[in-house]
Biopython code that builds the backbone (N, CA, C, O; Angstrom):
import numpy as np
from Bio.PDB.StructureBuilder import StructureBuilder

atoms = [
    (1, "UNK", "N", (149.258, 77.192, 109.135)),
    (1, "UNK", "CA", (150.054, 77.131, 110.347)),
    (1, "UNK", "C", (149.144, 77.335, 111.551)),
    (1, "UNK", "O", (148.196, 78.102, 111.381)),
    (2, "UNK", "N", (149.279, 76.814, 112.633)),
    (2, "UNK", "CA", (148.575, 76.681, 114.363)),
    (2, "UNK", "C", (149.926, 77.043, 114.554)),
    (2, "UNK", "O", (150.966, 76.915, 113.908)),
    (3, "UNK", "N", (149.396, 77.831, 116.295)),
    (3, "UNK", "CA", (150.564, 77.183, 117.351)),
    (3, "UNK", "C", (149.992, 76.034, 118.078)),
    (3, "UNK", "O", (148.795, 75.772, 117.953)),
    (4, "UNK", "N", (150.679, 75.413, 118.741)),
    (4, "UNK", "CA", (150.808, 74.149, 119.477)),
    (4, "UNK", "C", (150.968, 74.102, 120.726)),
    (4, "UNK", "O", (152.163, 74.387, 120.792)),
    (5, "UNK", "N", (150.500, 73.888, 122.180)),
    (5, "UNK", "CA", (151.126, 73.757, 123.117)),
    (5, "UNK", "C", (151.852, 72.869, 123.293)),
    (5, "UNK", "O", (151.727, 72.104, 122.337)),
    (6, "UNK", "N", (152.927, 72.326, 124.331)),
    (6, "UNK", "CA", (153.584, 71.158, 123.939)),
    (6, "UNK", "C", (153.385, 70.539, 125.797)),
    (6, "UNK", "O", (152.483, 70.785, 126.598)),
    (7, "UNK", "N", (154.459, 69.810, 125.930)),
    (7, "UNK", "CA", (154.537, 69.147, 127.647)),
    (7, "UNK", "C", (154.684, 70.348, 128.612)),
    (7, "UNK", "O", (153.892, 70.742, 129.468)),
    (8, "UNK", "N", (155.554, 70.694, 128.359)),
    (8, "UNK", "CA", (155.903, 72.114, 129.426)),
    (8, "UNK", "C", (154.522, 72.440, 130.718)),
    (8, "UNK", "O", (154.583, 72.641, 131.931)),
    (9, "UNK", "N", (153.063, 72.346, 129.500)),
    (9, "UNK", "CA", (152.098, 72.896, 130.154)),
    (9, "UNK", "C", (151.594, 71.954, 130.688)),
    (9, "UNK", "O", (150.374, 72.116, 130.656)),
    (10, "UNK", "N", (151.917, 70.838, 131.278)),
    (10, "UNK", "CA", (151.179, 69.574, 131.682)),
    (10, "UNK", "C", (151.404, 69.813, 132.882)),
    (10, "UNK", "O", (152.497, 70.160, 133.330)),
    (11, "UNK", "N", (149.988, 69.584, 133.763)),
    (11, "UNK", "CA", (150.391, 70.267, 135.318)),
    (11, "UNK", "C", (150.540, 72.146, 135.821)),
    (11, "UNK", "O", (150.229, 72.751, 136.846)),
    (12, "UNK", "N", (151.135, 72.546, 134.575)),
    (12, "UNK", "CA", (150.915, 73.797, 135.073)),
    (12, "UNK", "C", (150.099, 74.760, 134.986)),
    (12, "UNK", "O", (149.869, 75.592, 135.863)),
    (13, "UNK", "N", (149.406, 74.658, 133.432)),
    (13, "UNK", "CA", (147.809, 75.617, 133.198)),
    (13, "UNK", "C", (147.976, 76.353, 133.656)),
    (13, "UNK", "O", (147.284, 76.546, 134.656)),
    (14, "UNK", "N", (149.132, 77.452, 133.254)),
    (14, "UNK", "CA", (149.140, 79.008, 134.138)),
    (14, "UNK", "C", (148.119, 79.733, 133.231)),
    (14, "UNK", "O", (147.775, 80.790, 133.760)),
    (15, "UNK", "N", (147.563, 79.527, 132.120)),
    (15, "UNK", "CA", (146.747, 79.897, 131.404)),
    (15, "UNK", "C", (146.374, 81.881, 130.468)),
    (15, "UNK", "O", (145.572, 82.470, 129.744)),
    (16, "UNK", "N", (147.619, 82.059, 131.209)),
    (16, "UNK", "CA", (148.134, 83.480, 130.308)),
    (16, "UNK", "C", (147.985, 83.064, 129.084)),
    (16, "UNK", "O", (147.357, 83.798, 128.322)),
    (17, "UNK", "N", (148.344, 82.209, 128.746)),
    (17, "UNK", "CA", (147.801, 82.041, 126.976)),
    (17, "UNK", "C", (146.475, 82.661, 126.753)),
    (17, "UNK", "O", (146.271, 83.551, 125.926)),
    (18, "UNK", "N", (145.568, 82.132, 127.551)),
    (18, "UNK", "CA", (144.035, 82.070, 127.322)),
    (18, "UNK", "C", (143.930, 83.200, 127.476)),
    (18, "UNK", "O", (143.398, 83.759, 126.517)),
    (19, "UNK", "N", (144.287, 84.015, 128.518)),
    (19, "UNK", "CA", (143.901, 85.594, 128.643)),
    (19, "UNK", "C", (144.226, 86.342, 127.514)),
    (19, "UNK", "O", (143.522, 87.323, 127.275)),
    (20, "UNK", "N", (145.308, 86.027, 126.649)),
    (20, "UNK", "CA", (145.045, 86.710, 125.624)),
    (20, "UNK", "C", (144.892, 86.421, 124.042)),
    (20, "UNK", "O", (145.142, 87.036, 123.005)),
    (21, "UNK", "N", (144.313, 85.076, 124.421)),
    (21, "UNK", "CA", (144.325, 85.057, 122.933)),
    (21, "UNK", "C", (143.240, 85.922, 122.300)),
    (21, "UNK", "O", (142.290, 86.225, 123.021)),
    (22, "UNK", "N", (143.261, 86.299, 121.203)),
    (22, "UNK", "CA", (142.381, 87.352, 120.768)),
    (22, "UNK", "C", (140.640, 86.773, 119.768)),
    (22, "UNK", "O", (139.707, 87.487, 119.402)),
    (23, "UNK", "N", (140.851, 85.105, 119.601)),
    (23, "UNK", "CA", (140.013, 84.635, 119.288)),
    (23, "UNK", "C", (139.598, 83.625, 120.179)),
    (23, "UNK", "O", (138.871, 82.733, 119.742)),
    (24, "UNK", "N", (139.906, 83.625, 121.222)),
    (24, "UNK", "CA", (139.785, 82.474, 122.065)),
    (24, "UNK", "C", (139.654, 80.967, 121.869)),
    (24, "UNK", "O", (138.897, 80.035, 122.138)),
    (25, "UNK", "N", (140.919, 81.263, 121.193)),
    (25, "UNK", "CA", (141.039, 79.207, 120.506)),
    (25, "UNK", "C", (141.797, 78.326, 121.457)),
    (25, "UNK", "O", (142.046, 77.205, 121.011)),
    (26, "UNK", "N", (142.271, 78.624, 122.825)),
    (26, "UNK", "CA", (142.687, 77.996, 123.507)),
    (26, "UNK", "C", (141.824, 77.678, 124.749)),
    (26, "UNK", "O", (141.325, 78.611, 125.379)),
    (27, "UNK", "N", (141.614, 76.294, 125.154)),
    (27, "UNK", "CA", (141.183, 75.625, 125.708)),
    (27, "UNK", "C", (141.333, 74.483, 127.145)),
    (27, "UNK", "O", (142.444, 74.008, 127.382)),
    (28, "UNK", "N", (140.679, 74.284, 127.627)),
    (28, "UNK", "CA", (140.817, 73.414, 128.435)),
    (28, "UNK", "C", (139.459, 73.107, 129.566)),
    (28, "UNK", "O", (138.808, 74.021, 130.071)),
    (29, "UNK", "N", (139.190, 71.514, 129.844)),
    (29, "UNK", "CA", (138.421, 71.633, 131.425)),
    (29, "UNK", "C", (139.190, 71.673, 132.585)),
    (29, "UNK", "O", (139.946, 70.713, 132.731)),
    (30, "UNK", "N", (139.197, 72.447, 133.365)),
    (30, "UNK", "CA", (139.278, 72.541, 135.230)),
    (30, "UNK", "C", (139.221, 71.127, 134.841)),
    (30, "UNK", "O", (138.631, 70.682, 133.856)),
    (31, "UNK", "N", (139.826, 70.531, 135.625)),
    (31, "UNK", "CA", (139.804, 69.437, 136.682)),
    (31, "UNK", "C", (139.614, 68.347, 135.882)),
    (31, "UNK", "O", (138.930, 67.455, 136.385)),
    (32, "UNK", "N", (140.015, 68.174, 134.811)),
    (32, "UNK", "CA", (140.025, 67.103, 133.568)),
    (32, "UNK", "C", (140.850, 67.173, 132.786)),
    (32, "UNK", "O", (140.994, 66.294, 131.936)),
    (33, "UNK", "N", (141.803, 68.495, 132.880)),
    (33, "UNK", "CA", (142.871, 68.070, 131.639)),
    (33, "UNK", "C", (143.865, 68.647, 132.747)),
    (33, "UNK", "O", (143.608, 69.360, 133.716)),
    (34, "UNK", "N", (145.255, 68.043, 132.242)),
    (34, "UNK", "CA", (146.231, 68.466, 132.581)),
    (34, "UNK", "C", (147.368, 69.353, 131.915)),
    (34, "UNK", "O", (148.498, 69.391, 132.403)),
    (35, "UNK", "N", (146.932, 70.230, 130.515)),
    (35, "UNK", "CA", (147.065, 71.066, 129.665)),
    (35, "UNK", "C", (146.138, 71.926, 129.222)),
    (35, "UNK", "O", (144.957, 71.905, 129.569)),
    (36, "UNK", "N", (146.731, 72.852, 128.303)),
    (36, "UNK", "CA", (145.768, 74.035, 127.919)),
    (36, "UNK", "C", (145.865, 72.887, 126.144)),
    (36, "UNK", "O", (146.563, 71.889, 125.961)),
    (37, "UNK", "N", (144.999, 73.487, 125.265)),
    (37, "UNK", "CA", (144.866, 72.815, 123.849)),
    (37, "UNK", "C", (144.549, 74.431, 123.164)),
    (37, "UNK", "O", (143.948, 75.402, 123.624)),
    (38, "UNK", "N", (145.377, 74.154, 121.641)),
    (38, "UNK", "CA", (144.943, 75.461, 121.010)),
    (38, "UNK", "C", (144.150, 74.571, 119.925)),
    (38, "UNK", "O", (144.691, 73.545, 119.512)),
    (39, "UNK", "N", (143.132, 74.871, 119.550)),
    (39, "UNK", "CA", (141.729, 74.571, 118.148)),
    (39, "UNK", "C", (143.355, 75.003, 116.539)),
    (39, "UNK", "O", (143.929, 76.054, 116.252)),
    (40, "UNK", "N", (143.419, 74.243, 116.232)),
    (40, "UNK", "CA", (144.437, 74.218, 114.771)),
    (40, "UNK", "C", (143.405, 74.983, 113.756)),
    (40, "UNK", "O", (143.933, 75.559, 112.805)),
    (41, "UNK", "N", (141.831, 75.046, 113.888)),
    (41, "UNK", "CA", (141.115, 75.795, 113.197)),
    (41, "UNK", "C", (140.637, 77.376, 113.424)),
    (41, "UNK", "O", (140.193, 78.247, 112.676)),
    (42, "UNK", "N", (140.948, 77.298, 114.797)),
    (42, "UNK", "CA", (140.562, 78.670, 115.235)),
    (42, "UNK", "C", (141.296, 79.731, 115.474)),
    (42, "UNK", "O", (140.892, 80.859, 115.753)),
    (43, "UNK", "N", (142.682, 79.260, 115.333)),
    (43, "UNK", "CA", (144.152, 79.762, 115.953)),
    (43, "UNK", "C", (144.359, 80.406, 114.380)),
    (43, "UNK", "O", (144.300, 79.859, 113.279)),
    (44, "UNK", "N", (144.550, 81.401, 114.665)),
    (44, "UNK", "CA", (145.231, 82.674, 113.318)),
    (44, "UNK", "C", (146.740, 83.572, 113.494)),
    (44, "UNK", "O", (147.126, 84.555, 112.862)),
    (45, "UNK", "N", (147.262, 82.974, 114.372)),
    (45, "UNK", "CA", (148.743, 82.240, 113.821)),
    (45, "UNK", "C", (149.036, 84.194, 114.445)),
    (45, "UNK", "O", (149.759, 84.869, 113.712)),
    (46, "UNK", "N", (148.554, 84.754, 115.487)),
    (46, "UNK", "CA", (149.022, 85.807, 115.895)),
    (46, "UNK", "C", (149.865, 85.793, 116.714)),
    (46, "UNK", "O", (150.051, 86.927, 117.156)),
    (47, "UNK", "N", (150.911, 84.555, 117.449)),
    (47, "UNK", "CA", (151.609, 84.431, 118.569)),
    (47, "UNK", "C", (151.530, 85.233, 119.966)),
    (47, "UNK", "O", (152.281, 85.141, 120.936)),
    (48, "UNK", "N", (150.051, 86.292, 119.721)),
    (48, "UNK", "CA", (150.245, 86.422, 121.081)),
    (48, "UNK", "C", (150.206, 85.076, 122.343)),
    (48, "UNK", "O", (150.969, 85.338, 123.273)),
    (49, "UNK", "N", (149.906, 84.534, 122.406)),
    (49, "UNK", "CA", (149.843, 82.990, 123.077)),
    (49, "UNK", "C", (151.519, 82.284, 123.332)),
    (49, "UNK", "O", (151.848, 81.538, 124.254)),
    (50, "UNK", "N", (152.177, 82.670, 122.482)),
    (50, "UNK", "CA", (153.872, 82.641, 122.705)),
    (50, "UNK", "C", (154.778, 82.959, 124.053)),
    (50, "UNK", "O", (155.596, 82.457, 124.826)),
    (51, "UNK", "N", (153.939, 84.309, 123.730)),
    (51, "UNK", "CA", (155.268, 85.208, 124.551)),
    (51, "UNK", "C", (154.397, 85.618, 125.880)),
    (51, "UNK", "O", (154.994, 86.302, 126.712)),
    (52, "UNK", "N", (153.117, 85.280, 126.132)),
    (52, "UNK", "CA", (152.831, 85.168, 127.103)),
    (52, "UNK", "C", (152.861, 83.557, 128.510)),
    (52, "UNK", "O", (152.504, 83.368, 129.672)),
    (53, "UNK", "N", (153.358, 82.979, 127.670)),
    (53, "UNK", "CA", (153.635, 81.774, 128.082)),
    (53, "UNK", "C", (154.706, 81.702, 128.933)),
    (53, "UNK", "O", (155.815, 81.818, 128.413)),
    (54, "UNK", "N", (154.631, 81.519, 130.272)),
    (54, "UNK", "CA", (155.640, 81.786, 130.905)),
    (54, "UNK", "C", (156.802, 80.773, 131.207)),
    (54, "UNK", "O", (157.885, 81.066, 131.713)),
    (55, "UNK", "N", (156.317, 79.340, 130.746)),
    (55, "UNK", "CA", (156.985, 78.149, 130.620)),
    (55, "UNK", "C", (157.745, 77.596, 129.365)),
    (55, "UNK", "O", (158.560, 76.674, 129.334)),
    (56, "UNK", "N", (157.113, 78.671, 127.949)),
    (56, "UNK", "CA", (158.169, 78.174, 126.915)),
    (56, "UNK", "C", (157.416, 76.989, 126.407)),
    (56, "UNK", "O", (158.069, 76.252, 125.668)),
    (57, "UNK", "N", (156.052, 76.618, 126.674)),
    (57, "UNK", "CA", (155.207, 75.439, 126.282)),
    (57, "UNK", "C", (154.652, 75.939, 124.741)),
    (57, "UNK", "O", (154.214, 75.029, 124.037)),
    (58, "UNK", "N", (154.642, 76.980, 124.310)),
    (58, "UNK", "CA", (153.875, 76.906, 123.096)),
    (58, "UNK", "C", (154.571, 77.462, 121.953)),
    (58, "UNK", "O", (155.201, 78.502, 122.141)),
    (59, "UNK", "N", (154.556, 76.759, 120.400)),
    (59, "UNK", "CA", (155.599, 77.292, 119.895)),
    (59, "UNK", "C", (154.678, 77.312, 118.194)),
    (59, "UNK", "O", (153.506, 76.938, 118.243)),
    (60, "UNK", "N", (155.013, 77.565, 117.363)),
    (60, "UNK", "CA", (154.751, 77.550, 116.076)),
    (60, "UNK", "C", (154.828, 76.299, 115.716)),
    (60, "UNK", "O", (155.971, 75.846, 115.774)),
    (61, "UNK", "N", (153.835, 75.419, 115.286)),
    (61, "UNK", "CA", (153.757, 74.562, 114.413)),
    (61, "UNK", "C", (155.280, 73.565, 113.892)),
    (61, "UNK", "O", (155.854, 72.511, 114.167)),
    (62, "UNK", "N", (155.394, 74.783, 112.953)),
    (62, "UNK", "CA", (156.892, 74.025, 112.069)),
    (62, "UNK", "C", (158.098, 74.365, 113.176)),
    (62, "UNK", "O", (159.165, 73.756, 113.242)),
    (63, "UNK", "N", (157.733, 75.346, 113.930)),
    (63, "UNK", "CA", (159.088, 75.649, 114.841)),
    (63, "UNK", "C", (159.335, 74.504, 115.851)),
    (63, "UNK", "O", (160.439, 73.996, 115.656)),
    (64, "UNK", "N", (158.512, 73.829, 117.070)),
    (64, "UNK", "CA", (158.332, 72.975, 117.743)),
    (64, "UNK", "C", (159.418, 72.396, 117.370)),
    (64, "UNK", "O", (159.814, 72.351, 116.206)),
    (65, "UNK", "N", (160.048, 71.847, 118.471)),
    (65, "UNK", "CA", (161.393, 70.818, 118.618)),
    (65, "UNK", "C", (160.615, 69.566, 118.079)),
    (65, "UNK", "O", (159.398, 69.384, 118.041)),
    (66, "UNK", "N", (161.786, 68.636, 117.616)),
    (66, "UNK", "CA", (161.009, 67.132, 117.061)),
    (66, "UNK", "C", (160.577, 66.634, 117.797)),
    (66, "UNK", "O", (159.630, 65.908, 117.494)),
    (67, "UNK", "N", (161.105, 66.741, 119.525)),
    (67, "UNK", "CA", (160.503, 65.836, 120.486)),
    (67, "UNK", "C", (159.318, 66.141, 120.745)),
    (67, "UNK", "O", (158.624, 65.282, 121.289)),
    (68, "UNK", "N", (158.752, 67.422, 120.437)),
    (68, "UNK", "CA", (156.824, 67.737, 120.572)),
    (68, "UNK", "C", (156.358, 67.459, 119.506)),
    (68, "UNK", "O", (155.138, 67.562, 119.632)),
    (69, "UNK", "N", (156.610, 67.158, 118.500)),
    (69, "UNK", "CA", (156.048, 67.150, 117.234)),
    (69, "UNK", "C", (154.582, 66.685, 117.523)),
    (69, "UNK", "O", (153.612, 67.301, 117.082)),
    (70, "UNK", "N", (154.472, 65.432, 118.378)),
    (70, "UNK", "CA", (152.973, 64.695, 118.415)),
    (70, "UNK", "C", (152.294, 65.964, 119.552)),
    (70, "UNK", "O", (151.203, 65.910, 120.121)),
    (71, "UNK", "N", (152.978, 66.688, 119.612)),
    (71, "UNK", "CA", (151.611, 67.813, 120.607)),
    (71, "UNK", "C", (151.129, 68.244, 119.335)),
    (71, "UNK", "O", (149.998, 68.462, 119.767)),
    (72, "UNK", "N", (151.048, 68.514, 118.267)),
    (72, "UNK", "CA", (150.669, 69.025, 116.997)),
    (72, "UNK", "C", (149.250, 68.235, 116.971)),
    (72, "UNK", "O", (148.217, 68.815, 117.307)),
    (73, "UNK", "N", (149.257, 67.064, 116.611)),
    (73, "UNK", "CA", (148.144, 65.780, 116.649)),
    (73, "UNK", "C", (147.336, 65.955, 117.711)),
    (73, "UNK", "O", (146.127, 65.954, 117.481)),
    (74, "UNK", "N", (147.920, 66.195, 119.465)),
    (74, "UNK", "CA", (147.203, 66.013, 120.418)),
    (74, "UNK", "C", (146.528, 66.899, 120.491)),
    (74, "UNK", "O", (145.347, 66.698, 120.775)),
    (75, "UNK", "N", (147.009, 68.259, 120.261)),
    (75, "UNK", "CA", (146.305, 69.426, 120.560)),
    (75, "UNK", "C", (144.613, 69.545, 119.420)),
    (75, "UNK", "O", (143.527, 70.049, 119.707)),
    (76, "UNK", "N", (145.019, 68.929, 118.295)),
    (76, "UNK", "CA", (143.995, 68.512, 117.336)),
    (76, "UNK", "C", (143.215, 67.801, 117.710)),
    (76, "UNK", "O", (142.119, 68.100, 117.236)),
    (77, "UNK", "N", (143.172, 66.727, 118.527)),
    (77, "UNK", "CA", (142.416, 65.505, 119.139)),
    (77, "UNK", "C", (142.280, 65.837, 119.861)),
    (77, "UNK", "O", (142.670, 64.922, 120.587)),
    (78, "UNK", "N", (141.876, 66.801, 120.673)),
    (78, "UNK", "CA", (141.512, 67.287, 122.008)),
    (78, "UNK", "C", (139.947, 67.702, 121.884)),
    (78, "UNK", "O", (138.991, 67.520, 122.637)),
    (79, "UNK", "N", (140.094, 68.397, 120.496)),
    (79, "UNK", "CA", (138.672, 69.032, 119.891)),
    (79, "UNK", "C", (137.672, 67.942, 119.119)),
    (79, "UNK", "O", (136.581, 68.272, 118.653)),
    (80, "UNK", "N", (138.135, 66.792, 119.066)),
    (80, "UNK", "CA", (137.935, 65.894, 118.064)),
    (80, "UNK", "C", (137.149, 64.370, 119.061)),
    (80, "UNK", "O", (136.202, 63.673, 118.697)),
    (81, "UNK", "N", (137.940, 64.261, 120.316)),
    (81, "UNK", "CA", (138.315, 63.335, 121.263)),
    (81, "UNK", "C", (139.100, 63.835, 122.304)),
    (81, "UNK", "O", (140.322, 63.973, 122.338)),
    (82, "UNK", "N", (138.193, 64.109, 123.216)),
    (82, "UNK", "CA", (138.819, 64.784, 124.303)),
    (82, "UNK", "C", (139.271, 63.612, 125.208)),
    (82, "UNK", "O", (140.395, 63.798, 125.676)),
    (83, "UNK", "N", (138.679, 62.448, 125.573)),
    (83, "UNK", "CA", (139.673, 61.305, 126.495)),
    (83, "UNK", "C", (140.843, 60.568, 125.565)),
    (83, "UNK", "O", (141.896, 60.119, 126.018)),
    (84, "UNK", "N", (140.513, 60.543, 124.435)),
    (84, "UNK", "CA", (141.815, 60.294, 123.821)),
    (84, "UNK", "C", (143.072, 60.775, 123.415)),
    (84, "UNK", "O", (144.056, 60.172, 122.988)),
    (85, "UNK", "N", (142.803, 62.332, 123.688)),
    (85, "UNK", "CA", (143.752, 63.351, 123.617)),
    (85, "UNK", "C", (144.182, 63.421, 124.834)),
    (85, "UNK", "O", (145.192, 64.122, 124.780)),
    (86, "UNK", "N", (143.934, 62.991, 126.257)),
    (86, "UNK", "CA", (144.089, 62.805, 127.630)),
    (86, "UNK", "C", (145.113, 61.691, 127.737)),
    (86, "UNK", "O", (146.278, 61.602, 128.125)),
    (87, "UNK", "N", (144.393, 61.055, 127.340)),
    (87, "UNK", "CA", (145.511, 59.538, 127.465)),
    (87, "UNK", "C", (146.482, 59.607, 126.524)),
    (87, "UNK", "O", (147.223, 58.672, 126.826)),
    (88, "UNK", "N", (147.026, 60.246, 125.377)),
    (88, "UNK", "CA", (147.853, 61.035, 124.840)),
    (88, "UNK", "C", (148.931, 61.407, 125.798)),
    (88, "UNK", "O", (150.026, 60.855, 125.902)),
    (89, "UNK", "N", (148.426, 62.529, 126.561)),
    (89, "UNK", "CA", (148.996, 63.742, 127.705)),
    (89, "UNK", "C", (149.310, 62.244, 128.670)),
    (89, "UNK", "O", (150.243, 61.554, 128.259)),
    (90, "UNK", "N", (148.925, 61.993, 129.306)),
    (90, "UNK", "CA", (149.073, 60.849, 130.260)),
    (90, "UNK", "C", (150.352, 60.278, 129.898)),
    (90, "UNK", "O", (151.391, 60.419, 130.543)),
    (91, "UNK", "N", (150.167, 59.423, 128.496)),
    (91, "UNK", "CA", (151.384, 58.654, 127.726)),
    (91, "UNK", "C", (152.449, 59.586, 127.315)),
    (91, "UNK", "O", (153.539, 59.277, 127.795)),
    (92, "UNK", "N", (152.452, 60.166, 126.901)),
    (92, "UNK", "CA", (153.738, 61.544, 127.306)),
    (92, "UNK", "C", (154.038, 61.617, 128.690)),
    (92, "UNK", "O", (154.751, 60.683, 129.056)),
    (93, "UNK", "N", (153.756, 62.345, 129.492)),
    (93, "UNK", "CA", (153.892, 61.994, 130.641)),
    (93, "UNK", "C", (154.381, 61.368, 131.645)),
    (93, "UNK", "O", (155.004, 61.830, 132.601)),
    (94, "UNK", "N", (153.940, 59.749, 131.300)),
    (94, "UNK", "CA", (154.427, 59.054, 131.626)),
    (94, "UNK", "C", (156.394, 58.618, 131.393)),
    (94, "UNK", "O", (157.285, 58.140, 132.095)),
    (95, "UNK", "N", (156.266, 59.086, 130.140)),
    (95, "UNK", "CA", (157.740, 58.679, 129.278)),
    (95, "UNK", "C", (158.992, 59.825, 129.819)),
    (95, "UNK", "O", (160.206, 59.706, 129.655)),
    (96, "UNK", "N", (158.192, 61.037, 130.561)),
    (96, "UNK", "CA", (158.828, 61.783, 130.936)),
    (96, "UNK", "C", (159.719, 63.202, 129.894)),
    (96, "UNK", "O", (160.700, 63.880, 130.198)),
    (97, "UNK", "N", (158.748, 63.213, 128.474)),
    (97, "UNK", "CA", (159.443, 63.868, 127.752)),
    (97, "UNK", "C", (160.026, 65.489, 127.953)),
    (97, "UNK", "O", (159.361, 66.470, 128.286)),
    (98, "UNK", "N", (160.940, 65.446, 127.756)),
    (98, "UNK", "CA", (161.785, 67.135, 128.269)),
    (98, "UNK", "C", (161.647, 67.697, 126.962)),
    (98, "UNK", "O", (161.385, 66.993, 125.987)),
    (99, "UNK", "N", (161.793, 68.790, 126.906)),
    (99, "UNK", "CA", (161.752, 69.852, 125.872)),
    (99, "UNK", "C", (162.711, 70.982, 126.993)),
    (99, "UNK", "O", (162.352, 71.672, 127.948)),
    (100, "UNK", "N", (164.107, 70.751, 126.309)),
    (100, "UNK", "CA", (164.874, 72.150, 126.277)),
    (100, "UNK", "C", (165.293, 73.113, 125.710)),
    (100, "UNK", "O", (165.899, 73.982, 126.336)),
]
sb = StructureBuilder()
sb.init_structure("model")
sb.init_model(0)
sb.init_chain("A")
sb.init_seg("    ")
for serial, (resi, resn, name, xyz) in enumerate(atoms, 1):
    if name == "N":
        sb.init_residue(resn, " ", resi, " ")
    sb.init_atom(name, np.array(xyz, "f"), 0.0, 1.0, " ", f" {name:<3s}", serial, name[0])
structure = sb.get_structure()
């Protein structure tokens, strides 16, 4: 199991996640991404990164609503392919996906 960030965080990078994650598996560049990304390898499934989230963007893996499901993939391809995990975020984005 990872957690996942999902859309929520697109644009907002309040980045309380990052302050506490305790292995520092969450990620991102300033001024190149428009999300935070959690590493699916580095993430040890402690949810502090949850409940510090002040937007409700990051959730457990299997928990994630169906409509994020592909943040699961993106957040993986971020570490893998970082402009292709962009244009990902972009194409979401674009489609306008909600998560309520």
């Amino acid at each position: 199991m990872t957690y996942i960030i999902t859309n929520a965080c697109v644009d907002v990078q309040d980045q309380s996640c990052i302050e506490v994650c305790p292995v520092d598996c969450i990620h991102f560049e300033e001024g190149a991404d428009r999300m935070c990304y959690v590493h699916p390898d580095e993430c040890i499934d402690c949810a502090a990164c949850e409940s510090a989230c002040p937007v409700g963007a990051i959730f457990a893996e299997e928990q994630a609503p169906a409509e994020a499901a592909e943040f699961t993939a993106i957040n993986a391809l971020w570490f893998a392919d970082k402009a292709a995990a962009r244009a990902k975020v972009e194409e979401v984005a674009s489609r306008g996906l909600s998560i309520t």
